[in-house]
C-alpha positions in Angstrom: -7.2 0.7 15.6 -4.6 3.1 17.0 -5.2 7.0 16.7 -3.2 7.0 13.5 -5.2 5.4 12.0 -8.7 6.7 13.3 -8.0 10.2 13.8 -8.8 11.2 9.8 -12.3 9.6 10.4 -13.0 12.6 12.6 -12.7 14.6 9.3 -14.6 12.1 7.0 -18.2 11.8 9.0 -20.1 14.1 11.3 -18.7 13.7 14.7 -20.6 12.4 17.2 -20.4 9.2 15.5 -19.6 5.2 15.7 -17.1 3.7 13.6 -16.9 0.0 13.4 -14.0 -1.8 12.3 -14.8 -4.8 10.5 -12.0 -6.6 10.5 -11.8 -6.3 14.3 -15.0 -7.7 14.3 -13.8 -10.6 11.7 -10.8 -11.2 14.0 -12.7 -11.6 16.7 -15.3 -14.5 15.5 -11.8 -16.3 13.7 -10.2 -16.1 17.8 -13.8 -17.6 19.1 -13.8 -20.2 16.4 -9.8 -21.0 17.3 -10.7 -21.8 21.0 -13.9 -23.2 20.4 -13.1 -25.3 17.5 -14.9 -26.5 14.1 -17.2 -28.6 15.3 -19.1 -25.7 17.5 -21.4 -23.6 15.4 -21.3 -19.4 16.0 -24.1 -17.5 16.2 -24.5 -13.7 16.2 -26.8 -11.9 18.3 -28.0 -8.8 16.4 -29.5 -7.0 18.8 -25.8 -5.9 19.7 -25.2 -4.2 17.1 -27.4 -4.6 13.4 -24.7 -2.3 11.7 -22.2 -5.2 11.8 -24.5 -7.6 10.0 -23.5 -5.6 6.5 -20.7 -7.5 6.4 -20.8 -9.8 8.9 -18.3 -12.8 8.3 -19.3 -16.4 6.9 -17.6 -17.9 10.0 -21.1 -17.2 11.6 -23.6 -20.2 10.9 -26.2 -18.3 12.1 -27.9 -15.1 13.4 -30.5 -14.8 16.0 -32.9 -12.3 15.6 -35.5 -11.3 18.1 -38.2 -8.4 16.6 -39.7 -7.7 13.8 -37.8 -4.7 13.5 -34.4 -6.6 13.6 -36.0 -9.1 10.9 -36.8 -6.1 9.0 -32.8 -4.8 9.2 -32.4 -8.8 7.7 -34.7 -8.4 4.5 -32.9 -5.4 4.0 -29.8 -6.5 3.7 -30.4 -9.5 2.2 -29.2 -11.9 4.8 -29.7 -15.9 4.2 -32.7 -16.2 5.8 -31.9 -19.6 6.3 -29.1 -18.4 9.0 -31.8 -16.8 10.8 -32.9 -17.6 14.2 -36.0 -15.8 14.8 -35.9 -16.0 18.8 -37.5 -13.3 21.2 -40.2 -13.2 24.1 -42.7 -11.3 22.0 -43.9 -13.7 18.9 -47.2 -12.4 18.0 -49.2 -14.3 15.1 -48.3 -12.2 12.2 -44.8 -11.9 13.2 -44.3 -15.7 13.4 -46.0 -15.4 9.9 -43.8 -12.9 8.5 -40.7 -14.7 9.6 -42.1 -17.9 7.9 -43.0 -16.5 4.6 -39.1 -14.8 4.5 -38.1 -18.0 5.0 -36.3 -18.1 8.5 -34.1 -21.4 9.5 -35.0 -22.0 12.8 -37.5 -21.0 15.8 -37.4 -20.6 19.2 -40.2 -21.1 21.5 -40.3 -19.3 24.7 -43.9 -20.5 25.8 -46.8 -23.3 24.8 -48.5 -20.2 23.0 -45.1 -19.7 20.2 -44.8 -23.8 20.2 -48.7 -23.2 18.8 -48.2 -19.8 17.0 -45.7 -21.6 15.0 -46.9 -24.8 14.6 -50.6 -23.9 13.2 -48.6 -21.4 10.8 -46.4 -24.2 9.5 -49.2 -26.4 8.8 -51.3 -23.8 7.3 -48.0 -23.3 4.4 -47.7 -27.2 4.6 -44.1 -26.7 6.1 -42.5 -28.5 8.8 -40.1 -25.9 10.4 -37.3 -26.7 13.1 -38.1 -25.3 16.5 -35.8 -25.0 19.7 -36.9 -25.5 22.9 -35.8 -22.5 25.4 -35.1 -24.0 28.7 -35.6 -21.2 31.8 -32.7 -20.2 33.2 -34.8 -18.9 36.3 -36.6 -15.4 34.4 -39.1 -14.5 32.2 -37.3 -15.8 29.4 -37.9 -19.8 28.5 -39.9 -22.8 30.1 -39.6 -24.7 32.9 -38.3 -28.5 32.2 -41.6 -29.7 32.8 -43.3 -28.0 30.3 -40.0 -28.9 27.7 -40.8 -32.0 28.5 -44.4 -31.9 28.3 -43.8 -30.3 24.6 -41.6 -33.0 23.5 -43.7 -35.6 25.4 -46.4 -34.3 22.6 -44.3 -34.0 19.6 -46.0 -36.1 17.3 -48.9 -34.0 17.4 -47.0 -31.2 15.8 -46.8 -31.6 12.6 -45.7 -28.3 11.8 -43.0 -28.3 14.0 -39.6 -30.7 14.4 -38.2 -30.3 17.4 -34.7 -30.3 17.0 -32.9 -28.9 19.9 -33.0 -26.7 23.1 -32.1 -23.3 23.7 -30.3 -21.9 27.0 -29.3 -18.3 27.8 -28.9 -17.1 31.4 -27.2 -13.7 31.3 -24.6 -11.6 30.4 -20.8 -10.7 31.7 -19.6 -13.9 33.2 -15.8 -13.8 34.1 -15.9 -17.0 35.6 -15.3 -20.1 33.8 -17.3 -22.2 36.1 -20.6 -20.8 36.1 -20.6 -21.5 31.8 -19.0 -24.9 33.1 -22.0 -25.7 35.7 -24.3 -24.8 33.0 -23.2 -27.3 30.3 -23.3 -30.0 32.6 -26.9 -28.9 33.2 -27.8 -29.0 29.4 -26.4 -32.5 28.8 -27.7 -33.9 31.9 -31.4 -32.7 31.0 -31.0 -34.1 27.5 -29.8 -37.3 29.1 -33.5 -37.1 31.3 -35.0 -36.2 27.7 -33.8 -39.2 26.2 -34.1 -41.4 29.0 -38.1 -40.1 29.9 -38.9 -40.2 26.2 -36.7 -42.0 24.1 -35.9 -38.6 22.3 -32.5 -37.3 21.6 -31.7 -33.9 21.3 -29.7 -33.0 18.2 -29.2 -29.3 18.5 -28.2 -27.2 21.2 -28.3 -23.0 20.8 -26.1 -21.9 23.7 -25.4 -18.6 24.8 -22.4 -18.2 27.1 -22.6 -14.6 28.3 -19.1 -14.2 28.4 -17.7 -11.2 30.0 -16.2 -8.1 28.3 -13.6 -6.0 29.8 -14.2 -2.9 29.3 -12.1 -0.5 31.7 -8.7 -3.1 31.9 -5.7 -2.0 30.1 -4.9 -6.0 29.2 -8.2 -6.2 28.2 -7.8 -8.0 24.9 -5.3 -10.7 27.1 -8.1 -11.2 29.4 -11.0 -12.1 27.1 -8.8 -14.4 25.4 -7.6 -16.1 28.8 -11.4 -16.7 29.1 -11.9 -18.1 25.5 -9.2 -20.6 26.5 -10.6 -21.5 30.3 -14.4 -23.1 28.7 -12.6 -24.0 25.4 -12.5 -28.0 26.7 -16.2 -27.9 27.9 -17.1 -26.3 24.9 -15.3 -28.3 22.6 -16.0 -31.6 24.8 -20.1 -31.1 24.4 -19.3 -30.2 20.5 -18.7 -34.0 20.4 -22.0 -34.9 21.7 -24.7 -32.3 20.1 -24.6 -29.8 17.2 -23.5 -26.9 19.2 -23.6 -23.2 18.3 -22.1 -20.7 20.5 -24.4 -17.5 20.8 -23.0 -14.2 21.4 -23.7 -10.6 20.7 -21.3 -8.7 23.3 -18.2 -10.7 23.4 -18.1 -10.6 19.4 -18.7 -7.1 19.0 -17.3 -5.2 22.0 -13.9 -4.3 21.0 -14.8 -3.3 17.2 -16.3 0.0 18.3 -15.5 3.8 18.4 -17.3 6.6 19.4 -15.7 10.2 18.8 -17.7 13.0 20.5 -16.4 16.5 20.0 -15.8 18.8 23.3 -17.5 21.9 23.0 -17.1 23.7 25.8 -14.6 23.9 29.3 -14.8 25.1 32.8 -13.8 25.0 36.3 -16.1 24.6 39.0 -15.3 24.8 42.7 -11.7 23.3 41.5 -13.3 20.7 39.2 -12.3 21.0 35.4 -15.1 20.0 33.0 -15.0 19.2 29.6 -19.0 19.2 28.3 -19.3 17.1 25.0 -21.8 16.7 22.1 -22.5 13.6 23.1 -23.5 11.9 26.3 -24.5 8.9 28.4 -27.7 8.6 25.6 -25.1 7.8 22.9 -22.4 6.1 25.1 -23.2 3.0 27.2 -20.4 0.8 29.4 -21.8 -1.8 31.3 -20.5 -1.3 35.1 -19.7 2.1 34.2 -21.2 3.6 37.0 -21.3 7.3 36.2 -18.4 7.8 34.6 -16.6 5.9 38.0 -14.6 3.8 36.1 -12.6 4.5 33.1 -12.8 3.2 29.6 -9.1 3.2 26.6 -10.2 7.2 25.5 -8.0 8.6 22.5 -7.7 12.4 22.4 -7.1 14.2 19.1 -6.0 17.2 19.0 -3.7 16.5 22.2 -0.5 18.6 22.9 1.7 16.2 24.4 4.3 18.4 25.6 2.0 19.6 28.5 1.8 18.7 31.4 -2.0 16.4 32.1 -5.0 17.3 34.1 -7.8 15.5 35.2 -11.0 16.1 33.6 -14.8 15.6 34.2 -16.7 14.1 31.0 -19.7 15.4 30.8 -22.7 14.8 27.6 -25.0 17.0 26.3 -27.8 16.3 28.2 -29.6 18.2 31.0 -29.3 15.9 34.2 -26.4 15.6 36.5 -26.4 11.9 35.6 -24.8 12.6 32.4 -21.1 12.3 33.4 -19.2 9.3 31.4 -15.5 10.0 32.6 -14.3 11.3 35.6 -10.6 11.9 36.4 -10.0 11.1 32.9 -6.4 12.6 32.2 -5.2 14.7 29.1 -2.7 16.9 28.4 -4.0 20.6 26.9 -8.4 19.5 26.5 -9.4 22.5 24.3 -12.3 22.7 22.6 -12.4 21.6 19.6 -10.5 18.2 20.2 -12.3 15.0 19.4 -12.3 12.4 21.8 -12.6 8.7 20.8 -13.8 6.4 23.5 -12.9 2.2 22.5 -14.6 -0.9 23.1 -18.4 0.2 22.3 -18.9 -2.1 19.4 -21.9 -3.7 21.3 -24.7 -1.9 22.3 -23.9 1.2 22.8 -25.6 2.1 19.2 -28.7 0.6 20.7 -29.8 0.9 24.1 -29.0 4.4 25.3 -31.8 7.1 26.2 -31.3 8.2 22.2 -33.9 10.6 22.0 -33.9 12.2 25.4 -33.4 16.1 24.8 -34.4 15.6 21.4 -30.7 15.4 20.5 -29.8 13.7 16.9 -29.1 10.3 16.3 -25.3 10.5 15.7 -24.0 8.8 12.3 -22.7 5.3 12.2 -19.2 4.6 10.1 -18.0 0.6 8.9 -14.1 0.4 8.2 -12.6 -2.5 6.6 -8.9 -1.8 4.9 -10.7 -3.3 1.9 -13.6 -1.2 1.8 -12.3 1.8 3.5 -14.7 4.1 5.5 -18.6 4.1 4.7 -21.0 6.2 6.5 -24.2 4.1 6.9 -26.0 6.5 8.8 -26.5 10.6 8.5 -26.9 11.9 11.6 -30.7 11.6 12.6 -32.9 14.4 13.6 -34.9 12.6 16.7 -37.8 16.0 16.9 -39.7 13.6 14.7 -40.4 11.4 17.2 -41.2 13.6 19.9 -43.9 16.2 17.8 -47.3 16.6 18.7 
């Protein structure tokens, strides 16, 4: 969205707040599912941003979900469960349970306890569920490919379970095409070794690439899409092999998002012009931001573009020195009163800050589509709840 278009919102919900344009978000899946092609399967991580998954698109076979919480954010509002991967390190026995009896598509298993959690809950509903393997990458998260192989080694024993694939997800913000390259070849040849050792062939793979957003380029949109194209063939080329789906939360979500914070207050100290904010580094999250070092796309409405620009220091709300989110930022006549909109913080920004640090509220959350206009989704949140004796 351009500021013509977004500069009325600041009118139409309580500023701080998110907006998230879903057809951006739409766009984006439909220029994933271009390069990638219709034979690769694309799968939503929701723990980028739940808002979205109000309307998120049909293009998305599925949705990986990975805590009770975000399962609860499914039930209410109304999801296919059968899209539903219900992945995640922490799989207690009721929450395996709970995700059965909604009836969730798939599993994941990150350990012989969820491979067992699962199983005796399937048997005990007389259900045979599909489960995914998660193969380490080299953390906490997945198995080592002796234990995959030990588990499928053993399948018949499972009768609660049919083991139909292998997840894989190694980390987040790769910009280079040959690390998500490396790693495919890595995934076929260990189901080759699978079906070689045990005569089993894996059918499904769950594959998330990491790939990197650009947050602080001005040709960022060129960029991502440059990236798309680069693992396109690999993608495409192990599409032909195995029921692929592409799992991202980041790259999907990324550019959809806007956060307008209102400044509130200006001043100069030792030659340093600061612009304080009613929001802050708990509400506002770049990855590789560094303090405010490097610079995100801000829109300022309100601006008088017939004077001359100065460089400002961005500072939140909050009561450490940490909480500076632009500096040398540029604008021509800052007052207070202007809104500022900061781009590109579709994906987690809404979710992982400090959000109830200071006590401050929750800000309210927005969802634009030029069919369904603007919705507020979320009042602003009064966080002293949490934090009362």
């Amino acid at each position: 969205m351009d500021i013509k278009k977004i500069a009325p919102f600041s009118e139409q919900v309580h500023v701080p707040a998110y907006v998230f344009n879903t057809d951006e978000f739409a766009s984006r899946a439909a220029l994933v599912k271009k390069y990638f092609g219709e034979k690769t399967g694309l799968c939503f991580s929701i723990k980028a941003n739940p808002f979205l998954l109000a309307d998120i698109p049909e293009i998305f076979d599925k949705i990986e979900v990975c805590s009770p919480g975000e399962l609860t954010i499914c039930e209410k509002t109304g999801v296919d469960m059968k899209r539903v991967i219900f992945s995640g390190v922490n799989k207690g026995k009721a929450d395996v349970e709970r995700a059965m009896d909604d009836g969730v598509g798939t599993f994941t298993a990150e350990s012989w306890l969820h491979v067992q959690l699962i199983n005796a809950a399937a048997k005990a509903r007389g259900l045979r569920v599909p489960l995914l393997i998660r193969l380490t990458a080299g953390s906490q998260f997945g198995m080592d490919e002796k234990d995959v192989l030990d588990i499928m080694r053993d399948r018949e024993g499972l009768s609660g379970v049919e083991i139909v694939g292998l997840h894989f997800f190694s980390g987040t913000q790769k910009t280079k095409a040959k690390k998500i390259e490396k790693e495919l070849t890595y995934l076929d040849e260990f189901c080759t070794r699978v079906k070689d050792e045990l005569g089993f062939e894996i059918d499904r793979i769950e594959y998330g690439t990491g790939l990197g957003v650009d947050y602080f380029e001005d040709d960022a949109d060129a960029l991502e899409e440059a990236r798309l194209s680069e693992i396109s063939q690999s993608i495409r080329s192990m599409s032909e092999k195995y029921h692929l789906t592409v799992e991202m939360g980041r790259f999907f979500a990324a550019p959809c998002g806007y956060y307008m914070t209102t400044v509130v207050d200006v001043k100069t100290n030792k030659g340093v012009n600061y612009a304080i904010l009613d929001g802050g580094l708990h509400q506002l999250n770049y990855f590789g931001s560094m303090q405010g070092m490097r610079l995100p796309r801000i829109m300022h409405i309100g601006a008088d573009e017939t004077q001359a620009k100065q460089k400002w220091m961005l500072c939140g709300s909050l009561c450490t020195t940490a909480d500076v989110i632009a500096r040398d930022a540029e604008f021509a006549d800052l007052s207070i009163g202007d809104i500022l909109v900061f781009c590109r913080v579709g994906a987690y920004s809404v979710m992982e800050g400090i959000s109830i640090f200071l006590s401050r509220d929750l800000p309210s959350v927005a969802l634009y589509s030029e069919e369904k206009g603007l919705r507020v989704v979320r009042e602003p949140f009064d966080t002293d709840v949490f934090n009362t004796p």
